[in-house]
CHARMM internal coordinates of N, CA and C (Angstrom, degrees):
IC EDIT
DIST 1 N 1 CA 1.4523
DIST 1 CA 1 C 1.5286
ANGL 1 N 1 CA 1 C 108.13
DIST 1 C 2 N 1.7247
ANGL 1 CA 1 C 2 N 128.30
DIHE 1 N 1 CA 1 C 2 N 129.70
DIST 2 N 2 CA 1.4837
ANGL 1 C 2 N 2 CA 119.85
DIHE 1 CA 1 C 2 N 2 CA 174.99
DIST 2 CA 2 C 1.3440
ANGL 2 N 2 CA 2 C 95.70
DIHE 1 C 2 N 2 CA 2 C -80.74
DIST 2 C 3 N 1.5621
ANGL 2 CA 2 C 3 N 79.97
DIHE 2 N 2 CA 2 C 3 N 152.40
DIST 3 N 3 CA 1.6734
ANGL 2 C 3 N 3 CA 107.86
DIHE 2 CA 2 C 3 N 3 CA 145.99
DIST 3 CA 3 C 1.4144
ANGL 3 N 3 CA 3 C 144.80
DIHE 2 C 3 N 3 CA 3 C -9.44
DIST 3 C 4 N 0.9197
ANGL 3 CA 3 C 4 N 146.18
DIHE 3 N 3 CA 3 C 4 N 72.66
DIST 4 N 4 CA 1.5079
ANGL 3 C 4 N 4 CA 133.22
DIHE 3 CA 3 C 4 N 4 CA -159.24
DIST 4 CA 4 C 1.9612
ANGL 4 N 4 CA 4 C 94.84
DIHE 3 C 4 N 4 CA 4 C -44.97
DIST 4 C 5 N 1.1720
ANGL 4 CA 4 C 5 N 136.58
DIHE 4 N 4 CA 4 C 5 N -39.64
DIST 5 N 5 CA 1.5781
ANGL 4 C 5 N 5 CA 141.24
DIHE 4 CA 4 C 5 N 5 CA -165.78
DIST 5 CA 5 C 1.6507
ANGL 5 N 5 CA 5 C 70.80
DIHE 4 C 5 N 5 CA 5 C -70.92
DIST 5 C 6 N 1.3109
ANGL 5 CA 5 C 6 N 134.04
DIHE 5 N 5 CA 5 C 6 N -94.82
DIST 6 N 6 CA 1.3463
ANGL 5 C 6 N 6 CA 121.87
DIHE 5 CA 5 C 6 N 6 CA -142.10
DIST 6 CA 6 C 1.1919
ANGL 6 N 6 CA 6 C 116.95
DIHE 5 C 6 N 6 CA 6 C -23.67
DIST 6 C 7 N 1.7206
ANGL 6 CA 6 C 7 N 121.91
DIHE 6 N 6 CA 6 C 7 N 159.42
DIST 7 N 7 CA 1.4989
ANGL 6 C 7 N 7 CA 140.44
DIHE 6 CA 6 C 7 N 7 CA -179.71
DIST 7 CA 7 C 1.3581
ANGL 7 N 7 CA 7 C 101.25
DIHE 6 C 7 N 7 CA 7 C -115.00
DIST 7 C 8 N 1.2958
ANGL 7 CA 7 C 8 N 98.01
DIHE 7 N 7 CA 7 C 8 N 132.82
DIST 8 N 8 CA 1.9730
ANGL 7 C 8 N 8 CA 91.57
DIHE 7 CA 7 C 8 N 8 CA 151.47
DIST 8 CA 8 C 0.8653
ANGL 8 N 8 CA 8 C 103.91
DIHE 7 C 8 N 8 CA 8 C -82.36
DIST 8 C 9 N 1.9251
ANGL 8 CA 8 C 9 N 89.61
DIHE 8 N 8 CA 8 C 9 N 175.89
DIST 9 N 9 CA 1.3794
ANGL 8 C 9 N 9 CA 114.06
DIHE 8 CA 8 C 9 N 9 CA -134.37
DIST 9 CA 9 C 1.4893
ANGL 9 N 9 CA 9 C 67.25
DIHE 8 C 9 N 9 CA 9 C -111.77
DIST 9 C 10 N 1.4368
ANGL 9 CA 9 C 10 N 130.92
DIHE 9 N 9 CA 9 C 10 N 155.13
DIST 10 N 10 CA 1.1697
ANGL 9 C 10 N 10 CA 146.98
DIHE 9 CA 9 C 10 N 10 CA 150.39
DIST 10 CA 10 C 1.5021
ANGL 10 N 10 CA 10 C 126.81
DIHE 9 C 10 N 10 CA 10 C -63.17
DIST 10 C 11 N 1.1825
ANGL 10 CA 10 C 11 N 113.73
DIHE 10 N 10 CA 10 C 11 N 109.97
DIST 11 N 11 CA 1.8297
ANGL 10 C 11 N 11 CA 113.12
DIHE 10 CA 10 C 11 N 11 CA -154.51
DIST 11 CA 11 C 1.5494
ANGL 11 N 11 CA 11 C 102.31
DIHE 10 C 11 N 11 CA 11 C -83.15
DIST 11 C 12 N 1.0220
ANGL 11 CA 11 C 12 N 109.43
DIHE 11 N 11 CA 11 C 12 N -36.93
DIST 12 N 12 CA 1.8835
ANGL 11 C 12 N 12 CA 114.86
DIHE 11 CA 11 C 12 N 12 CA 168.20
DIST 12 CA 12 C 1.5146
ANGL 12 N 12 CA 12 C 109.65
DIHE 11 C 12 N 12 CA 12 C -135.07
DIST 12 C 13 N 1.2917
ANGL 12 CA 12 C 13 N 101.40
DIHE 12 N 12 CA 12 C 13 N 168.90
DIST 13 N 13 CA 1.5407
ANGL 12 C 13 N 13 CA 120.07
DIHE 12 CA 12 C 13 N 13 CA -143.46
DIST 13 CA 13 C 2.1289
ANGL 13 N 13 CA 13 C 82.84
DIHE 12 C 13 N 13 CA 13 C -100.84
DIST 13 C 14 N 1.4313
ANGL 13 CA 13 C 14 N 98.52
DIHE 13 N 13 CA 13 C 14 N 136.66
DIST 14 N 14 CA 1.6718
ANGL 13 C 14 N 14 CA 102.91
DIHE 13 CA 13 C 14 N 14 CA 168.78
DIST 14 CA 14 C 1.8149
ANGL 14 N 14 CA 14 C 103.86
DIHE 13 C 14 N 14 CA 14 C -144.29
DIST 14 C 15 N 1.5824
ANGL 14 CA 14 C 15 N 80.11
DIHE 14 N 14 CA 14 C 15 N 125.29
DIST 15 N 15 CA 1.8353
ANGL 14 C 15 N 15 CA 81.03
DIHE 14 CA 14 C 15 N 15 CA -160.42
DIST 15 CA 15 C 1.6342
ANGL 15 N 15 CA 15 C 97.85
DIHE 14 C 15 N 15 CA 15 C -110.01
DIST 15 C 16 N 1.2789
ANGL 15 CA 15 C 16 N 127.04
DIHE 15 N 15 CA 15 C 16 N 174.01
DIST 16 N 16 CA 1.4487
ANGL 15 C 16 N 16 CA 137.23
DIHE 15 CA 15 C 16 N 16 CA -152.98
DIST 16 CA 16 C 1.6286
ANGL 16 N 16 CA 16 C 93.61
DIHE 15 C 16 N 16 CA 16 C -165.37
DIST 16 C 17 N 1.3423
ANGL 16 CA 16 C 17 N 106.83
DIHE 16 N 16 CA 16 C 17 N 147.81
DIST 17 N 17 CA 1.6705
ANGL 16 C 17 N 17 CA 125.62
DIHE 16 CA 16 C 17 N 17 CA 167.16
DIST 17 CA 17 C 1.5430
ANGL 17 N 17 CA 17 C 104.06
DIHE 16 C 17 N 17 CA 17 C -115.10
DIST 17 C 18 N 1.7084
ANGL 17 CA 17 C 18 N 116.89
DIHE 17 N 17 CA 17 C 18 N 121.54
DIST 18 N 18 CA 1.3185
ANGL 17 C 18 N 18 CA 112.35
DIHE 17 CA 17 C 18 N 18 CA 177.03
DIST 18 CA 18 C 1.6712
ANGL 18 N 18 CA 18 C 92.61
DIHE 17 C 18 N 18 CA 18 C -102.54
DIST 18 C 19 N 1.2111
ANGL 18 CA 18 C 19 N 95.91
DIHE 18 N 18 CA 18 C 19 N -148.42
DIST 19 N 19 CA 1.7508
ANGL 18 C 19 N 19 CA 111.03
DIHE 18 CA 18 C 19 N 19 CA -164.94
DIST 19 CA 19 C 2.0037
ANGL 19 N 19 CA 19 C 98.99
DIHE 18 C 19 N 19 CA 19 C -145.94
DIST 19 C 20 N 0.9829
ANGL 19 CA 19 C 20 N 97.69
DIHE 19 N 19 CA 19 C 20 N 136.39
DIST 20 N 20 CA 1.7705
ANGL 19 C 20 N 20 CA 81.67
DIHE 19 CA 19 C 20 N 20 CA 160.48
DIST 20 CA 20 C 1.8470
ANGL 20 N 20 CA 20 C 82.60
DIHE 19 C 20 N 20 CA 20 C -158.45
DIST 20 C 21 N 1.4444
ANGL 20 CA 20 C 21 N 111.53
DIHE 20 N 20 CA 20 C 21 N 126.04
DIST 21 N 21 CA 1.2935
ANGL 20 C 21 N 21 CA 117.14
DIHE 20 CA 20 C 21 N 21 CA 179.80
DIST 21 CA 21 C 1.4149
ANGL 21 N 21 CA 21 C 104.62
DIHE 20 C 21 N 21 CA 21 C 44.18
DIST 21 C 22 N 1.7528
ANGL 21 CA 21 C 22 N 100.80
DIHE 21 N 21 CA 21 C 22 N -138.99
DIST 22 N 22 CA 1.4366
ANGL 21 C 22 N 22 CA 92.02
DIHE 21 CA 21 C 22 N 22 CA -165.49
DIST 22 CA 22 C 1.7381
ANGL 22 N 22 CA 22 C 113.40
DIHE 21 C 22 N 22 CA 22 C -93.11
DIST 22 C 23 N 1.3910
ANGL 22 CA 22 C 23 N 101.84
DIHE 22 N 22 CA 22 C 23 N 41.91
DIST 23 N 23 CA 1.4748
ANGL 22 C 23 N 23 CA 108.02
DIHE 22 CA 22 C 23 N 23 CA -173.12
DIST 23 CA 23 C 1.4178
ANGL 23 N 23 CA 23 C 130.94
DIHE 22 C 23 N 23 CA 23 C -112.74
DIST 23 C 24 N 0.8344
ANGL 23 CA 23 C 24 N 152.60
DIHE 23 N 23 CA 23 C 24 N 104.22
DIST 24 N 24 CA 1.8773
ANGL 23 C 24 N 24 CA 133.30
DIHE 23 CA 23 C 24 N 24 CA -158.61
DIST 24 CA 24 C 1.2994
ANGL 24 N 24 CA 24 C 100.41
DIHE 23 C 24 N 24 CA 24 C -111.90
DIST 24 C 25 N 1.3365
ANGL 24 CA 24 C 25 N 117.99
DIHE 24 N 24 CA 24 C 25 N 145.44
DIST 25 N 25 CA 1.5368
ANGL 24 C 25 N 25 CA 132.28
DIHE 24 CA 24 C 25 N 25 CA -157.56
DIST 25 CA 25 C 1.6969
ANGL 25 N 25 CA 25 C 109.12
DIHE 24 C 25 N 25 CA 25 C -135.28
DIST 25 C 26 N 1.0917
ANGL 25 CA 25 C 26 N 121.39
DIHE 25 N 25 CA 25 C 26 N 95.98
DIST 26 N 26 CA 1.7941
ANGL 25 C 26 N 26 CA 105.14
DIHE 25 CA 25 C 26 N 26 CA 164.86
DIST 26 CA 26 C 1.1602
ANGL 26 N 26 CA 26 C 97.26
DIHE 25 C 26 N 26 CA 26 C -44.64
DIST 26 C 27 N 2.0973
ANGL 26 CA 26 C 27 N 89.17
DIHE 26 N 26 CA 26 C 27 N 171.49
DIST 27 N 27 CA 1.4999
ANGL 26 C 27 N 27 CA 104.83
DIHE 26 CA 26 C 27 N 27 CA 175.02
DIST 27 CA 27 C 1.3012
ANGL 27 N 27 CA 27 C 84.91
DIHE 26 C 27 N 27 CA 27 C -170.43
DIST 27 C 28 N 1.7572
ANGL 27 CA 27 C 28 N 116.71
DIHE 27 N 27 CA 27 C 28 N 156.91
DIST 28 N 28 CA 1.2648
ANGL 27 C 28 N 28 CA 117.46
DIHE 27 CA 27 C 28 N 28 CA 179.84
DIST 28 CA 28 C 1.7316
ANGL 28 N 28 CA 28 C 100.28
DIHE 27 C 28 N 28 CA 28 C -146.91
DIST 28 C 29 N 1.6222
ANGL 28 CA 28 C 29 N 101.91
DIHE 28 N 28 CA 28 C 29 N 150.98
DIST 29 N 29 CA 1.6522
ANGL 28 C 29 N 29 CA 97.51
DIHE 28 CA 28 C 29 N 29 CA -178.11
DIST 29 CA 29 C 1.3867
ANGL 29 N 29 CA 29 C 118.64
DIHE 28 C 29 N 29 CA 29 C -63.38
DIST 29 C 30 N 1.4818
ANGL 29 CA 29 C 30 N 122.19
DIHE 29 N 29 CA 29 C 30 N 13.76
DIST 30 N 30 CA 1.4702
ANGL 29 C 30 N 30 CA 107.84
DIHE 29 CA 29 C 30 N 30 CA -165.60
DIST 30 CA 30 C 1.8233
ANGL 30 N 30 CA 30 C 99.66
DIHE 29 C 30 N 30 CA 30 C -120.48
DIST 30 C 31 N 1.8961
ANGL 30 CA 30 C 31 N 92.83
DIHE 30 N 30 CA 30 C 31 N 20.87
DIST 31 N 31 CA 1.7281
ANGL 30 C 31 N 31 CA 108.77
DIHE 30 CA 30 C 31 N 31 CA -175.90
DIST 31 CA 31 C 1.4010
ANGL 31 N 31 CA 31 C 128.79
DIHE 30 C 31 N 31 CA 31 C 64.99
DIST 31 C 32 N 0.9826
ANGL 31 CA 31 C 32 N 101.30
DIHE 31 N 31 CA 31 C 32 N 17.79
DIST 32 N 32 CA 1.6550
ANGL 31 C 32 N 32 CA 121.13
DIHE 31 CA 31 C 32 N 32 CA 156.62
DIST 32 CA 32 C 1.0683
ANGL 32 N 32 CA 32 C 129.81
DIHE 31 C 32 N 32 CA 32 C -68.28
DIST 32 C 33 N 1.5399
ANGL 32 CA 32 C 33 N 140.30
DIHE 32 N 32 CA 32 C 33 N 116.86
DIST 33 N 33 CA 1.6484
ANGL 32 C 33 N 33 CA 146.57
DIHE 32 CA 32 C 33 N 33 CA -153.96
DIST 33 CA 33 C 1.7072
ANGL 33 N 33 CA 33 C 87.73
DIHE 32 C 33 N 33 CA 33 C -129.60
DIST 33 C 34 N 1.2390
ANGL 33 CA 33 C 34 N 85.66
DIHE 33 N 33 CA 33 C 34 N 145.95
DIST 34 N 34 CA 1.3959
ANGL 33 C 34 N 34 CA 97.73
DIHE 33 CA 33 C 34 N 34 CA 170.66
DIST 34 CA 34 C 1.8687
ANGL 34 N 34 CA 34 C 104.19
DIHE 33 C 34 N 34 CA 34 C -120.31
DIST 34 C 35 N 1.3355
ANGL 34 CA 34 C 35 N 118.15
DIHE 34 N 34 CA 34 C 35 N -176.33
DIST 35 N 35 CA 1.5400
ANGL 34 C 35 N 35 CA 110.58
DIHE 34 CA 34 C 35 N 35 CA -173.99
DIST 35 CA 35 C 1.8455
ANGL 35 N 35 CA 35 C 112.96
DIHE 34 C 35 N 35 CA 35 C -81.12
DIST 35 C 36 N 1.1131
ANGL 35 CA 35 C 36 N 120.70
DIHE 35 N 35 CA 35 C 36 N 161.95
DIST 36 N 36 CA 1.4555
ANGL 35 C 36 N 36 CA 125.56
DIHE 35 CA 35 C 36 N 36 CA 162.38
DIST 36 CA 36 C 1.4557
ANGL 36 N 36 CA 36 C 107.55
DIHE 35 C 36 N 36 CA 36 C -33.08
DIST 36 C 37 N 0.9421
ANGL 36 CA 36 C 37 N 152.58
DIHE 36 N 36 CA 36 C 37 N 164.89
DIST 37 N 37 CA 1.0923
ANGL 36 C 37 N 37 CA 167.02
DIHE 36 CA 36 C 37 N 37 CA 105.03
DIST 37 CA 37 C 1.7607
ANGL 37 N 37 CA 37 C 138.28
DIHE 36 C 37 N 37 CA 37 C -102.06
DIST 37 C 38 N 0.9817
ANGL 37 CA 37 C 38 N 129.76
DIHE 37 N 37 CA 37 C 38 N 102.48
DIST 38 N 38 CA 1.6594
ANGL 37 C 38 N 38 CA 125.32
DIHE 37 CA 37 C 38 N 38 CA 155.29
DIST 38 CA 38 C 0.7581
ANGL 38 N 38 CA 38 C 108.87
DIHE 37 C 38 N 38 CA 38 C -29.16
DIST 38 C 39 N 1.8219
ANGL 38 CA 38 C 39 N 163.16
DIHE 38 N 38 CA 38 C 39 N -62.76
DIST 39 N 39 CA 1.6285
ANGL 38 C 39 N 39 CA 150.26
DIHE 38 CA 38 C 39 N 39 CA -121.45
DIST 39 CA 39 C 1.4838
ANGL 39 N 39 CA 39 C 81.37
DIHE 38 C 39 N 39 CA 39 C -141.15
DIST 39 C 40 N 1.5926
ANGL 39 CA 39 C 40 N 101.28
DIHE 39 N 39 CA 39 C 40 N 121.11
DIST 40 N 40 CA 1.3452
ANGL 39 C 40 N 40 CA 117.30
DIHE 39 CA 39 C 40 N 40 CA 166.78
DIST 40 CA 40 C 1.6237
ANGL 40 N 40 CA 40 C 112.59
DIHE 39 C 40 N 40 CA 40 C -45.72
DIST 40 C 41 N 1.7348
ANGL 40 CA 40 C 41 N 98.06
DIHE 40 N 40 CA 40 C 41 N -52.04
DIST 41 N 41 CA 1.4502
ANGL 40 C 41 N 41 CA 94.34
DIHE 40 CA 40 C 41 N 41 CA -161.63
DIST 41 CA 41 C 1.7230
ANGL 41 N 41 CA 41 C 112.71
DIHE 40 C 41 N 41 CA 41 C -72.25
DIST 41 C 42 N 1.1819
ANGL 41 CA 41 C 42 N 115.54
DIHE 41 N 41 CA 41 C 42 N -11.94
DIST 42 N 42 CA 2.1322
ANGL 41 C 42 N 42 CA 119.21
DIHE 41 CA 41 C 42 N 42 CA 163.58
DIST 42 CA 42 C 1.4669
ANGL 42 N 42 CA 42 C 113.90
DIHE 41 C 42 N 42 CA 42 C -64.70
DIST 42 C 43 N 1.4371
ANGL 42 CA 42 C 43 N 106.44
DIHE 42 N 42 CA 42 C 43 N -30.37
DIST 43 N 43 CA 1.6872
ANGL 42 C 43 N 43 CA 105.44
DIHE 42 CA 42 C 43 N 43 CA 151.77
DIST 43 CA 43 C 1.0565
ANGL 43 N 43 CA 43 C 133.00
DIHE 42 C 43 N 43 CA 43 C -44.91
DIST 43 C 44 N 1.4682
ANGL 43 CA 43 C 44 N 111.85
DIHE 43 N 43 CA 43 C 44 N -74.01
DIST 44 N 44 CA 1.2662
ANGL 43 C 44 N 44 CA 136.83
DIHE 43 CA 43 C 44 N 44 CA -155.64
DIST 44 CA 44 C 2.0778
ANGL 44 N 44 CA 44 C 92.31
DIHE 43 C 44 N 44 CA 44 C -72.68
DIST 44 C 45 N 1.3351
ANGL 44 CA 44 C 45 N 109.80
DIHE 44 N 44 CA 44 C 45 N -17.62
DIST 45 N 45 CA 1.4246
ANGL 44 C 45 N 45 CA 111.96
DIHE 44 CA 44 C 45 N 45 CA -172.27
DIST 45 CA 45 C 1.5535
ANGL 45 N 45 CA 45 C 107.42
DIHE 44 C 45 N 45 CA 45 C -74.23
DIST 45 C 46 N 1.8244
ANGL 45 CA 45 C 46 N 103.81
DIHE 45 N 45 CA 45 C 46 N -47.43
DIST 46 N 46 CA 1.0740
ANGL 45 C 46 N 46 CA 114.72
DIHE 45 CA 45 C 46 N 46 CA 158.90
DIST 46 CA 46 C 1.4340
ANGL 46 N 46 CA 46 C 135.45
DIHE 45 C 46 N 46 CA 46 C -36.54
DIST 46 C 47 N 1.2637
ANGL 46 CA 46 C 47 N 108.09
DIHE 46 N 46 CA 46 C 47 N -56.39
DIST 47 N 47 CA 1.8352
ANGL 46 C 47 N 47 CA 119.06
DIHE 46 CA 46 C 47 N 47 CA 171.82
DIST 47 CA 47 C 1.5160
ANGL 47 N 47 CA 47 C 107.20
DIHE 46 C 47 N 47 CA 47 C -56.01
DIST 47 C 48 N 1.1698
ANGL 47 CA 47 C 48 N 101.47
DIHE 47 N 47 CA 47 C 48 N -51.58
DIST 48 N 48 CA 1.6577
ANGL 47 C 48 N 48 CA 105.81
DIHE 47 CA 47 C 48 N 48 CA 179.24
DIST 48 CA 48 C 1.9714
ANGL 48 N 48 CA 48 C 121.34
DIHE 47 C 48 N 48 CA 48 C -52.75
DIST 48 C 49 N 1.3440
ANGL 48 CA 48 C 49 N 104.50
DIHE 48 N 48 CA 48 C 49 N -37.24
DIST 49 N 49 CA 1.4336
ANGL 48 C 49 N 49 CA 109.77
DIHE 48 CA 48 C 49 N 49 CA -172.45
DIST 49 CA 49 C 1.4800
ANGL 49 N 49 CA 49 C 96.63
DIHE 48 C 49 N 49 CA 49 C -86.42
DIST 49 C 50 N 2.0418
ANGL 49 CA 49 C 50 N 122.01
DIHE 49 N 49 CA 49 C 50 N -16.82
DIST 50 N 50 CA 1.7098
ANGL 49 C 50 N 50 CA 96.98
DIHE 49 CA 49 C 50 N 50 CA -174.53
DIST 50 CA 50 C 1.2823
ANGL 50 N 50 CA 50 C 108.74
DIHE 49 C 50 N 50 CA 50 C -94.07
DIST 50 C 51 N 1.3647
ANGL 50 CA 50 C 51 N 109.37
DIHE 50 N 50 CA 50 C 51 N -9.98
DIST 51 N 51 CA 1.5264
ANGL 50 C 51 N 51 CA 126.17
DIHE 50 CA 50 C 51 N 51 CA 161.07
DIST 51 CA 51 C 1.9887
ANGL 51 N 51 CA 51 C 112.46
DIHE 50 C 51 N 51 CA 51 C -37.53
DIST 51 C 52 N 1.5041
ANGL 51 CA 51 C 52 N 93.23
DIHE 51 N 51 CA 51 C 52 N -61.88
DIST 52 N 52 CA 1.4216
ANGL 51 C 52 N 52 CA 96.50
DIHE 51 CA 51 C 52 N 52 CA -167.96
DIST 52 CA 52 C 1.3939
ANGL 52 N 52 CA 52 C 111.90
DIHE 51 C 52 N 52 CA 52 C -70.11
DIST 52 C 53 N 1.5947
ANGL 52 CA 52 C 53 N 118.47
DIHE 52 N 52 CA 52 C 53 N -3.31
DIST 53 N 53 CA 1.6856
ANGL 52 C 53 N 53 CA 114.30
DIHE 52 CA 52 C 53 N 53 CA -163.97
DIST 53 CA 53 C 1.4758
ANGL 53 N 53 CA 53 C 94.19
DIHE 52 C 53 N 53 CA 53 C -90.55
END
COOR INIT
IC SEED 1 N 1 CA 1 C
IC BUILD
């Protein structure tokens, strides 16, 4: 029987673009950061390629 403290484990990856100033950042529930970026869409390229790994 787990833990009531244990987390699941995230069975697939769900990624998000935040903002901080003039920077936009993937992010994914399984705590994966991707780098700063200027151009939303090199983000969103980002989320997309950690998707496929």
């Amino acid at each position: 029987m787990p833990h009531q403290d244990d987390e699941p484990t995230p069975t697939h990856h769900t990624t998000t673009t935040t903002e901080q100033g003039p920077f936009c950042m993937a992010r994914c529930t399984c705590g994966w950061r991707g780098p700063a970026r200027r151009a939303r869409s090199q983000a969103r390229k980002d989320a997309q390629n950690h998707t496929l790994e």
